[in-house]
N, C-alpha and C positions, 0 to 999 in steps of 0.2 A: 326616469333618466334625468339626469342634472348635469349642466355645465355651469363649469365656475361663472360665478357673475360677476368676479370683477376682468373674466375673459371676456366679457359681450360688452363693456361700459368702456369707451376710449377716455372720459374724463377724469377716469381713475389712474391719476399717474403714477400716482409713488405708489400703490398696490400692483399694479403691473410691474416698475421696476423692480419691486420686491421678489415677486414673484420670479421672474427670470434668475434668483440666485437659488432658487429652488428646485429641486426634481418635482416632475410633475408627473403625478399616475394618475391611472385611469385606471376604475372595476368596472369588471364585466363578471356581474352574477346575477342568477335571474331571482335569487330573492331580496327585495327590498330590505329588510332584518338584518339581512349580512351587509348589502351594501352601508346600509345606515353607521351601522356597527363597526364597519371598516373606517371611515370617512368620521366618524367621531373621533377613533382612538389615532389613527392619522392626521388630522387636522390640529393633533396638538403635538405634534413630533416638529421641530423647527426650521430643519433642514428637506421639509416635505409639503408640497402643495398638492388638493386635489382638481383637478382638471376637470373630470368627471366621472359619470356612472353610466352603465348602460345592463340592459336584462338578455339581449339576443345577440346574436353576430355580427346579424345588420347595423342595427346601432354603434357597438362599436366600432366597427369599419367606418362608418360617416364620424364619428367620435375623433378617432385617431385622425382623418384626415382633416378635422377640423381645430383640435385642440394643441396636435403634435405633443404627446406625451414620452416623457424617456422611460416610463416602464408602464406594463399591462397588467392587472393581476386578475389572472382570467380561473373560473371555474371549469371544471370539466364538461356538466351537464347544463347545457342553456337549453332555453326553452323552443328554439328555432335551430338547434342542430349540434354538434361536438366541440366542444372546447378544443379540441386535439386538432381537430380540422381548423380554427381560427387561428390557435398558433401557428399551425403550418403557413397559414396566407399571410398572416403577419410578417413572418421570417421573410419571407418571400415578395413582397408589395413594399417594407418598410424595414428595412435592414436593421437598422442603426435605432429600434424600439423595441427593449428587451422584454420579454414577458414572463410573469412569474404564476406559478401553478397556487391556489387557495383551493385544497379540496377534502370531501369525507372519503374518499377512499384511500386504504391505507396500507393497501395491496404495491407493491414494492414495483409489480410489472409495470403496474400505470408511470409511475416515476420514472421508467426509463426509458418509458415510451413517449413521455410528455417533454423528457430532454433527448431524445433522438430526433423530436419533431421541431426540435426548436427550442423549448424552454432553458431559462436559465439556472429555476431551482424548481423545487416542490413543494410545500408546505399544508401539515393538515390542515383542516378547521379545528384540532381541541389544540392544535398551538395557542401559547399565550400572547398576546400582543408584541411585546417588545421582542419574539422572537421573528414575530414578523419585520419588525423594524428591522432587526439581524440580515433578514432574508434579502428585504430591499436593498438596505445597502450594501450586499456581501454583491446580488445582482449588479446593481450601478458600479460599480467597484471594476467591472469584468470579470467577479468569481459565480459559482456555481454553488446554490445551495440546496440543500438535503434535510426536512427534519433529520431529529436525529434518530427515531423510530424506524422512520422508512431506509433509513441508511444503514441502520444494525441489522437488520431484517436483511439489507443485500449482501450483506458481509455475510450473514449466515446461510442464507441457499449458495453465495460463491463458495464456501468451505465446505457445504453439506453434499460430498459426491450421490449420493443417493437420488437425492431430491432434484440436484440439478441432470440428471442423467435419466429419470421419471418423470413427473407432473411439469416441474419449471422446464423441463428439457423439449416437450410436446410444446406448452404454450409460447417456447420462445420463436416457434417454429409459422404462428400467427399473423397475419399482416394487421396492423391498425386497424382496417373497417372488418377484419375480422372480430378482432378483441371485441369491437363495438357493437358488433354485431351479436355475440356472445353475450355480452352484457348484457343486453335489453332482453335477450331469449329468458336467460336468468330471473331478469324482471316480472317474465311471463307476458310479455309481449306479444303479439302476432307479429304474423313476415308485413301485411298491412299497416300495423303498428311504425315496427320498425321503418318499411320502406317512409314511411312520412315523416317521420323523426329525423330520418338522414338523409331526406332529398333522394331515396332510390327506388329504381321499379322494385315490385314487392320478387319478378324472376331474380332480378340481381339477390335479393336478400335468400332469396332459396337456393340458389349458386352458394354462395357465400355459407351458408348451413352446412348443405352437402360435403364444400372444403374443411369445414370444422370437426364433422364428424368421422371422417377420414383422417383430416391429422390428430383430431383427439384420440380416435379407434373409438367412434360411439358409433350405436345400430341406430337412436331413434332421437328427434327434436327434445322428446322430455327426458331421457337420459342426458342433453344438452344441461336442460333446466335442472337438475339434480345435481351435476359436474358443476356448475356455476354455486349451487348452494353448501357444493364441500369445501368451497376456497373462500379465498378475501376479495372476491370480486363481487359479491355478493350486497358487501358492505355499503 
């Protein structure tokens, strides 16, 4: 975790003033490599300060309310819980701090579920730098960004009556901690697993099953696991 240092040094005048002409983001990813990686090729875009870094939820949260960032650019998968779940508290605790998706899944559903919770765009990880730069400022701006993968991809299940009236048409049917719940089954997690991962009794996560295989039309947890291995959720 890092916070800017010339946020913690009051004698640093003219760098604070500077700073204040710049947007300032915060990452939230639990691998250091990315964060690093981010905050390099960021740190030389001129119109962008970084504020800080963090690997968990918790962190961030204490982050945000310390540093006051105008955009988040948050992973899906932290090490202490769902990135889906932080967006949503963000939206909700800090209005006016827009948060942007950085992630390998390349599954179109998460995208729209990441901006139904709040997000302003989505962006993969084999994005090139500068189109993250795109992403920010399209976000800061008040627009909404989309690689442009995961964007073609929704244009094609909305055209494709087949697919959306089949597969896309069952998993739209999903709530969030279902998807999530789904995903980690996929992983081959246990209900054990999962309940720790996302803060829930391990009954909740077996509830939560149960509704998946009902709305998927599945008999059995490992038909779960195998339905998660024919998609891009797997990814």
């Amino acid at each position: 975790m890092l916070i800017d240092r010339w946020e913690c040094r009051g004698n640093e005048t003219l760098k604070s003033q500077s700073n204040r002409t710049k947007a300032r983001i915060l990452i939230v990813d639990d691998h250091p490599i990315v964060r690093d990686g981010l905050k390099y090729a960021l740190q030389r875009v001129s119109d962008l300060t970084i504020c800080g870094d963090a690997a968990t939820i918790g962190e961030a949260l204490l982050l945000i309310e310390r540093t006051e960032p105008n955009l988040v650019i948050v992973d899906l998968r932290l090490t202490d819980g769902d990135g889906l779940d932080l967006i949503k508290d963000i939206k909700n605790r800090y209005p006016s701090v827009w948060t942007l998706v950085l992630s390998l899944k390349t599954e179109p559903l998460y995208a729209e579920r990441a901006i139904r919770g709040g997000a302003r765009g989505y962006v993969t990880k084999e994005t090139v730098s500068q189109d993250i730069v795109r992403a920010i400022r399209a976000v800061l701006a008040g627009e909404y960004f989309v690689s442009e993968s995961i964007a073609g991809q929704i244009i094609h299940s909305n055209v494709n009556v087949d697919m959306k009236s089949n597969r896309a048409g069952m998993m739209s049917q999903l709530t969030d901690r279902e998807l999530q719940v789904l995903e980690r089954t996929g992983a081959g997690m246990s209900a054990s697993a999962i309940a720790k991962d996302l803060h829930l009794n391990v009954k909740t996560i077996h509830s939560h099953r149960r509704n998946l295989m009902r709305k998927l039309k599945i008999a059995s947890v490992s038909q779960l696991f195998h339905f998660v291995m024919s998609t891009d959720l797997a990814s």
